[in-house]
C-alpha positions in Angstrom: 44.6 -40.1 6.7 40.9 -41.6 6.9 40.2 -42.8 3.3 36.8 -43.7 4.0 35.9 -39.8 4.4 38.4 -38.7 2.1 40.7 -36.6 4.7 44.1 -36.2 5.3 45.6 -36.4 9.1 44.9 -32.7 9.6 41.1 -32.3 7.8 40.4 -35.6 9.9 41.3 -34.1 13.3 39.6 -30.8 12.5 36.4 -32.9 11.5 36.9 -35.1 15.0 36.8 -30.9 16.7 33.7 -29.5 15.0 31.7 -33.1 15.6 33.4 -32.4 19.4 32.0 -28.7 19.6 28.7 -30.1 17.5 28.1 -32.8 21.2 29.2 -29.6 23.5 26.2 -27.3 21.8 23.8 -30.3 22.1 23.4 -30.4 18.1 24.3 -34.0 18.2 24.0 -36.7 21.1 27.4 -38.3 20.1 30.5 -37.0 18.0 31.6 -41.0 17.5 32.0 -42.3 14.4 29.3 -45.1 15.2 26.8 -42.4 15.5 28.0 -40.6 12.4 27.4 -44.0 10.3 24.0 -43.9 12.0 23.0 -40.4 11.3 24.5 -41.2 7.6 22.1 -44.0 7.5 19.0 -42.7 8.7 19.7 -39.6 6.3 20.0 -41.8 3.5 16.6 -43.6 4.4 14.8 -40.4 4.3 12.6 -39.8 1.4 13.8 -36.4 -0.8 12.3 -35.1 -3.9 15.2 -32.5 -5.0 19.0 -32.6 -4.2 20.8 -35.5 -3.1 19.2 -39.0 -2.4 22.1 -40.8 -1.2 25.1 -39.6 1.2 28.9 -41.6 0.8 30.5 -41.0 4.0 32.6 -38.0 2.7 29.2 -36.4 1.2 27.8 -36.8 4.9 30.3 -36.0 6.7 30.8 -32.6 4.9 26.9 -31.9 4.7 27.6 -32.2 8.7 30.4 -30.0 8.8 29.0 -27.6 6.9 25.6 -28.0 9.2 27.0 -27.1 12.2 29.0 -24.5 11.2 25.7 -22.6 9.7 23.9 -23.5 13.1 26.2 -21.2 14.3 27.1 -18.8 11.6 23.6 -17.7 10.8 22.8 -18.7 14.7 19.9 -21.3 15.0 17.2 -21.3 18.1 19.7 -24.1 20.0 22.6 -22.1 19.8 20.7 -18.4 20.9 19.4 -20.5 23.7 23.0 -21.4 24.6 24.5 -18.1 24.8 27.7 -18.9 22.7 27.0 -17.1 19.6 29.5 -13.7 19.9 27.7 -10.3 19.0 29.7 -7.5 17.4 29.5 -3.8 18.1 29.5 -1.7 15.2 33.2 -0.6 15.7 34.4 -4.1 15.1 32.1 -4.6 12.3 33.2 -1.5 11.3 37.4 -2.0 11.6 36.1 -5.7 9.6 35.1 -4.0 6.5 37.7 -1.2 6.5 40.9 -3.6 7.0 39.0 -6.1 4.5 37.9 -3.5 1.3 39.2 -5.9 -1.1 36.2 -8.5 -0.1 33.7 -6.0 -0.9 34.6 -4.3 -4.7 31.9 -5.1 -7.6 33.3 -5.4 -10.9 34.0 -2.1 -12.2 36.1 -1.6 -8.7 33.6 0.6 -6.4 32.4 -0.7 -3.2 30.2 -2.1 -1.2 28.8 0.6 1.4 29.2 -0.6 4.6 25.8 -0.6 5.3 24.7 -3.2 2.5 27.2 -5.7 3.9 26.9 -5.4 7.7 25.0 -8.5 8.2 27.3 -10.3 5.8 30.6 -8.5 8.0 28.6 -10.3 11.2 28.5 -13.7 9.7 32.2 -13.4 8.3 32.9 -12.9 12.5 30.9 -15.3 13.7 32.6 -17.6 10.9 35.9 -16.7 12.4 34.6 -17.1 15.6 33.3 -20.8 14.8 37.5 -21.8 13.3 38.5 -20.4 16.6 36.6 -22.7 18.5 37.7 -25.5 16.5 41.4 -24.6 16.9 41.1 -24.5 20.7 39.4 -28.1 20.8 42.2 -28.7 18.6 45.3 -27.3 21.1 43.5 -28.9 24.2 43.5 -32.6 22.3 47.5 -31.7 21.9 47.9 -30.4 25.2 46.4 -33.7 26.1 48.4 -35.8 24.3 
């Protein structure tokens, strides 16, 4: 567990994975801890007029998490350049939303149509695609060890 960012032994080593993945897509220069205090630091020194003015480690470390992930969700101009973003075809997108109807009901139990939630089925991938990443960082750390 790593009380200083709130995380129990697993959250920890899945946080150590997407800083990792963060280096590997050249979001960051260094997934240390060092560097994350830094980062923290110089975030905390910037100026803001709305939202949050000073970032605890935890706060940081999750506005981070959450960063990357985004980057890569809704892909940003680093990670097109890189290539690693996976597209979709329409079939998958399409098998996504049948085997997933209960995601897409409004409250008087009708759906979604398919097309008003195709670009929100792509991100759901992408998201999926973005834990899977994680999880192999984490099985080659064990394989590793």
């Amino acid at each position: 567990m790593n009380r200083k960012y709130c995380l129990d032994k697993k959250e920890w080593e899945e946080a150590q994975a997407a800083l990792l993945l963060a280096k590997q897509f050249g979001l960051i220069e260094d997934a240390g801890i060092e560097a994350l205090e830094k980062r923290r630091a110089k975030k905390n020194k910037e100026n803001s007029l709305y939202g949050v003015r000073f970032y605890s480690p935890a706060m940081y470390l999750q506005y981070e998490l959450t960063r990357f992930k985004l980057d890569f969700v809704q892909p940003s101009e680093q990670i097109k350049k890189l290539g690693v973003c996976p597209g979709f075809t329409e079939e998958e997108k399409r098998a996504f939303y049948e085997n997933n109807l209960d995601l897409f009901g409004r409250y008087h139990g009708d759906l979604f149509d398919y097309e008003d939630v195709r670009q929100i089925i792509e991100k759901r991938l992408r998201e999926d695609a973005y834990d899977r990443l994680i999880q192999d960082i984490l099985c080659q750390s064990e394989n590793r060890a």
